[in-house]
C-alpha positions in Angstrom: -24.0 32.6 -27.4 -20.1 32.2 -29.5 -19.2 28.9 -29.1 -15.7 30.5 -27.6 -17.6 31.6 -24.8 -19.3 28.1 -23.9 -16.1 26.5 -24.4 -14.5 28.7 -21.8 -17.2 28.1 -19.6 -17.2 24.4 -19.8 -13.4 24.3 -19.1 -13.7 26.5 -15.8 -16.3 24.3 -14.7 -14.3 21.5 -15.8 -11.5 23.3 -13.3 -14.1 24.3 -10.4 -14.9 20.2 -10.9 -11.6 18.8 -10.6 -10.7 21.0 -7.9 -13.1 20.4 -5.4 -12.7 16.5 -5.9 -9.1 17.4 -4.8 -9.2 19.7 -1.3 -5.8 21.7 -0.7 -5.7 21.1 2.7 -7.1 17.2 4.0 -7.0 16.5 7.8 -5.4 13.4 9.3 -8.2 11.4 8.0 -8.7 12.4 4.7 -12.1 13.8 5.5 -13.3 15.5 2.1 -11.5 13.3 0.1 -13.7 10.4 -2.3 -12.6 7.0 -2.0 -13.8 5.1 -5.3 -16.3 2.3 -2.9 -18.3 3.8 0.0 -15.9 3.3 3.2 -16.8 2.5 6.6 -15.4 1.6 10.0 -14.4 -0.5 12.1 -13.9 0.6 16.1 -11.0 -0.9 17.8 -9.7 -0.5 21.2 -5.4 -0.4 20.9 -3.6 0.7 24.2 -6.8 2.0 25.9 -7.5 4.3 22.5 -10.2 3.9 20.8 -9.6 3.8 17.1 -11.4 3.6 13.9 -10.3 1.3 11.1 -11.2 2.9 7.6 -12.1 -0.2 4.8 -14.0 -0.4 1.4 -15.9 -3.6 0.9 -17.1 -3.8 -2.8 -19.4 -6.8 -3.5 -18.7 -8.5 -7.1 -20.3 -6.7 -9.9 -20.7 -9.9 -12.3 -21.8 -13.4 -10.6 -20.6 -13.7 -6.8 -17.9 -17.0 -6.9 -18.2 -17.1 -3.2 -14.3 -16.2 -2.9 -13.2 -13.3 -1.3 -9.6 -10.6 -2.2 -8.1 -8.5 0.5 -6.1 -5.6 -0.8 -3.4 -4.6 1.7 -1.6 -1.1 0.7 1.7 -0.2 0.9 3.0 2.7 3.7 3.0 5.7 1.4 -0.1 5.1 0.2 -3.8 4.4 1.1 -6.7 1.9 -0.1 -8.3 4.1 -3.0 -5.2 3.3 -5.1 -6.6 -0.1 -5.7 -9.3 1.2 -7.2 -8.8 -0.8 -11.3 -7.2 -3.9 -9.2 -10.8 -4.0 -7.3 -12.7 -3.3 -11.4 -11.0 -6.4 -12.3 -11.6 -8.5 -9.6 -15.1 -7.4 -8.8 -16.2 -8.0 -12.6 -14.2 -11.1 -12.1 -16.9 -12.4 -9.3 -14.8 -11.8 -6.3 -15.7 -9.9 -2.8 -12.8 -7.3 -2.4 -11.8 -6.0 1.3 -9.5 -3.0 1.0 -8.8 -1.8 5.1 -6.4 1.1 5.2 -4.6 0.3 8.3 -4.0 2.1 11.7 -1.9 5.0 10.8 -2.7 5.4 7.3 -5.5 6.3 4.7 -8.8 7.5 6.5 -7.9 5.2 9.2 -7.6 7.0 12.9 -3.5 8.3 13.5 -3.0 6.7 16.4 -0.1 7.2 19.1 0.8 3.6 19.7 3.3 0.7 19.3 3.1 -0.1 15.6 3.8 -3.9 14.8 2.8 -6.2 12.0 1.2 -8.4 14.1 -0.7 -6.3 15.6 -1.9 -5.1 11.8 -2.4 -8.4 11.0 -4.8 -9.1 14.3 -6.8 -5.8 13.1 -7.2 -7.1 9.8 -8.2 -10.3 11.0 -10.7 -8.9 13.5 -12.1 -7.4 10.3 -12.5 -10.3 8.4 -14.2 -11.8 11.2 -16.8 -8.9 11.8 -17.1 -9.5 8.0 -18.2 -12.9 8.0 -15.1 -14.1 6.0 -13.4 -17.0 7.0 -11.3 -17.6 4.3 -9.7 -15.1 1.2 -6.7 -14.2 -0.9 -4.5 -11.8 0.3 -3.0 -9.3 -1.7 0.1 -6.9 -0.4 1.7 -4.4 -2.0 5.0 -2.9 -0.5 4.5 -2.9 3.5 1.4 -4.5 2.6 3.8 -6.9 1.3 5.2 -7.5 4.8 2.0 -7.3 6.4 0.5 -10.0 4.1 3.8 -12.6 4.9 2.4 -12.3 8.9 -1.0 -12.3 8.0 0.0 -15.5 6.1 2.2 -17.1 9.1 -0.2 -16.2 11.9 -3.6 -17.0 10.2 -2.4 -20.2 7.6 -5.9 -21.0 8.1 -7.9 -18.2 6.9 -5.2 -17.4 4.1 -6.5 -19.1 1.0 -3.4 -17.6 -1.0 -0.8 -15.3 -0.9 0.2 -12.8 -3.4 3.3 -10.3 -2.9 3.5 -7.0 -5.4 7.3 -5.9 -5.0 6.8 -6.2 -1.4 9.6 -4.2 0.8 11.2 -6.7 3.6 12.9 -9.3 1.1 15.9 -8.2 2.8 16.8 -7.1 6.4 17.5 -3.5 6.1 19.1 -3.4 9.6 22.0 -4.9 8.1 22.7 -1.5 5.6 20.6 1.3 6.7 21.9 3.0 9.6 19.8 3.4 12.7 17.7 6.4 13.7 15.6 7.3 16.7 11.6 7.6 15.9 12.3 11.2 16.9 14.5 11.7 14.0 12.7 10.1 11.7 9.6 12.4 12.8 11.5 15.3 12.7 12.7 14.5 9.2 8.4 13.6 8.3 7.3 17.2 9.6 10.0 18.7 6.7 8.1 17.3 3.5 6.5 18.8 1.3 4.6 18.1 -1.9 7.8 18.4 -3.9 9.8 16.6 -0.9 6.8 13.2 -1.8 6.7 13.9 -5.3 10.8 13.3 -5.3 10.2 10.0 -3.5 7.3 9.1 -5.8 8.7 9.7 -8.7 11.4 6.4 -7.6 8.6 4.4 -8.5 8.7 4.8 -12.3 11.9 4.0 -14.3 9.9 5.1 -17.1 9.0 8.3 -16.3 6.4 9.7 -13.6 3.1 9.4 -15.3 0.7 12.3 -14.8 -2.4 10.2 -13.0 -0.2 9.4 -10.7 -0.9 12.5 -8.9 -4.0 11.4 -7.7 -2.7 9.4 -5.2 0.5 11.9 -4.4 -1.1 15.1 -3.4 -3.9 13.4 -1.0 -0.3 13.3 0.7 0.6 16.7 0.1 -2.5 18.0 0.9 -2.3 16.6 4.7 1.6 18.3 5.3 -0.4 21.9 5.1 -3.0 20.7 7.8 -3.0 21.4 11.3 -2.7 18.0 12.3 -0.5 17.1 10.3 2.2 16.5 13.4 -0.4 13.1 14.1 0.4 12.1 10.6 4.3 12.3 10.7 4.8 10.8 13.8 2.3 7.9 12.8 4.6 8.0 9.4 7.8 7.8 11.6 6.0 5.1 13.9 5.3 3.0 11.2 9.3 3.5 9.5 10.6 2.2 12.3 7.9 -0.4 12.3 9.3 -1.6 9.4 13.1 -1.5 10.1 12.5 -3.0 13.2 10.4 -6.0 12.1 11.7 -7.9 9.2 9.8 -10.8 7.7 13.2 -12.0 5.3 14.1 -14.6 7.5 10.7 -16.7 7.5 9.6 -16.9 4.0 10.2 -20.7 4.6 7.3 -20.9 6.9 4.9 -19.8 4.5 2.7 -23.2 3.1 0.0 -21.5 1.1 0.2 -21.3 -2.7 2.4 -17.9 -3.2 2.8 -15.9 -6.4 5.0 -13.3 -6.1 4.7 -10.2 -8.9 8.1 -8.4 -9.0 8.9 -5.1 -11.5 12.1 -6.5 -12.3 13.3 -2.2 -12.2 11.9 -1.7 -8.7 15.2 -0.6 -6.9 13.7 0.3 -3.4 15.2 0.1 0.1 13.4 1.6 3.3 15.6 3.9 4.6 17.8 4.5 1.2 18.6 8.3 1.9 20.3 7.1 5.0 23.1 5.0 3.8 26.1 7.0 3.1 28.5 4.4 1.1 27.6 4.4 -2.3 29.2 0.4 -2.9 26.5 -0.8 0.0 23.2 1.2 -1.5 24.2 -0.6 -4.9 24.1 -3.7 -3.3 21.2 -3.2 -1.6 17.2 -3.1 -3.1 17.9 -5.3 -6.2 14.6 -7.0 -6.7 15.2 -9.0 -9.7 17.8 -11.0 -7.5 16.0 -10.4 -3.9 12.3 -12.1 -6.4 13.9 -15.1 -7.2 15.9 -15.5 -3.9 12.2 -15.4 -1.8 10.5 -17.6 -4.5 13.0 -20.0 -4.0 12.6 -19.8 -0.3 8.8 -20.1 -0.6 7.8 -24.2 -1.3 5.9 -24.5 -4.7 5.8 -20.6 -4.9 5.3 -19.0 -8.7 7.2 -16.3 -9.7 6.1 -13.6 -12.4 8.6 -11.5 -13.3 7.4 -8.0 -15.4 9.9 -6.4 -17.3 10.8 -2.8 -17.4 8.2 -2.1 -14.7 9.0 -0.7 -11.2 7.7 -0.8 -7.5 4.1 -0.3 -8.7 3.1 -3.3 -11.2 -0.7 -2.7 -10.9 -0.4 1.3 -11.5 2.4 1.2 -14.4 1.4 -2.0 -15.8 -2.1 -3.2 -14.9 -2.8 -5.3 -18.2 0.2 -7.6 -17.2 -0.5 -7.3 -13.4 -4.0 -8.2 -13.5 -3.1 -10.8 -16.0 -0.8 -12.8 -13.6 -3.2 -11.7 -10.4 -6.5 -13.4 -12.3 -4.5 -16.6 -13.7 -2.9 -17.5 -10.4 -6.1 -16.8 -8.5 -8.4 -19.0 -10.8 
């Protein structure tokens, strides 16, 4: 058989491979999609619904140091994105707990009153079903938020706090301009995959890498689903969520050792395509200034500073993320 022919054939198959480990169409839940770690669930009961909680949790892979990471994702993404931050750690001896939240990943779309407190009383609930009474927490973005009231409700079972170019260092009420949950789920059931991809690419001053598509058109796949409507009004649920409850004002409250990781390019404000006067958006979303301003707030809390890097340290620059992440947790 010509080696041109077996070539051809390996690269279809290659093709057929890679596209059924990305469905076109995934439901509100993800179903068909591979997260990295086995996932399971946890039931909850929220409003009289009853609800499942999606989470990975990956045992260390070298000798276990007793200690135990929670991952907490940001809100336009989902728990598999972790998936080298939870290599490093795992081989590092730690217990990783990755729980995509109500409203997001393969986690249940619910219909509810989205809060951060009551986020943080899920995630706590699933610590305790877990067995674990005491860990790091880890937030990215809105997981950024969520792990500041994780942090202030639970000082006891938060052994350290660590905040990747977490959203809520400012109040956005004070520039971004109000709007209804109806219009912002009016404005969710519009996008598309080039709608996401244009937000995504915000993330990368340097250019939008390639890989990153991995964890782009899961999203994309759900906006041609059926029930896709659950997933835009949980999107606009959670928005408002976020505008609503700001976490700037209490950074002072926080006791536990705090490293905070900050892309000194991240420019990122909740709500940016709302503000209309150029002067204000320019003012607004300048983490190299909010960073030290919260580290400052924050008693005895270190500050690590990454250079040319955006709103996504441990995807555009894991070397130096997991660098900072490993020295501050050892």
């Amino acid at each position: 058989m010509p080696r041109s022919f077996l070539l051809l054939l390996f690269l279809l198959l290659l093709a057929s491979t890679s596209a059924s480990a990305q469905p076109a169409v995934l439901n509100a839940t993800l179903d068909g999609y591979d997260y990295p770690y086995p996932v399971k669930t946890l039931p909850l009961k929220l409003e009289g619904q009853a609800l499942r909680m999606a989470y990975m949790d990956v045992p260390a892979t070298a000798r276990p140091n007793g200690r135990t990471v929670v991952l907490l994702h940001g809100k336009n993404f989902f728990g598999a994105y972790w998936r080298e931050t939870i290599k490093v750690l795992t081989a590092a001896g730690f217990r990783v707990v990755v729980p995509d939240q109500i409203g997001f990943g393969k986690s249940d779309k619910a219909d509810i009153h989205y809060s951060f407190h009551q986020l943080a009383r899920n995630t706590k609930h699933l610590l305790d079903t877990l067995g674990v009474k005491n860990a790091v927490i880890v937030g990215h973005s809105m997981g950024g938020m969520l792990a500041t009231r994780f942090a202030l409700l639970y000082p006891e079972t938060t052994e350290k706090l660590v905040l990747e170019n977490p959203i809520g260092l400012e109040d956005y009420r004070v520039g971004v301009p109000f709007q209804s949950i109806d219009q912002a789920e009016a404005s969710e059931l519009k996008s598309t995959e080039a709608s996401i991809r244009k937000y995504h690419t915000t993330y990368y001053p340097n250019g939008y890498p390639a890989a990153h598509d991995q964890w782009l058109l899961p999203l994309a796949a759900q906006t041609k689903s059926p029930d896709f409507p659950k997933v835009a009004r949980a999107n606009a649920l959670t928005f408002d969520m976020i505008y609503q409850q700001p976490v700037s004002y209490e950074f002072g409250r926080i006791a536990m050792p705090t490293l905070l990781i900050i892309g000194q390019q991240d420019r990122t404000v909740v709500g940016k395509g709302l503000i209309k006067d150029p002067k204000l958006l320019a003012q607004m979303g300048q983490y190299p200034a909010l960073g030290r301003r919260t580290a400052a707030q924050i008693k005895g809390a270190k500050l690590v500073e990454l250079n040319k890097v955006g709103h996504i340290p441990h995807l555009e620059a894991p070397a130096q993320f997991h660098q900072a992440l490993l020295a501050f947790l050892k």
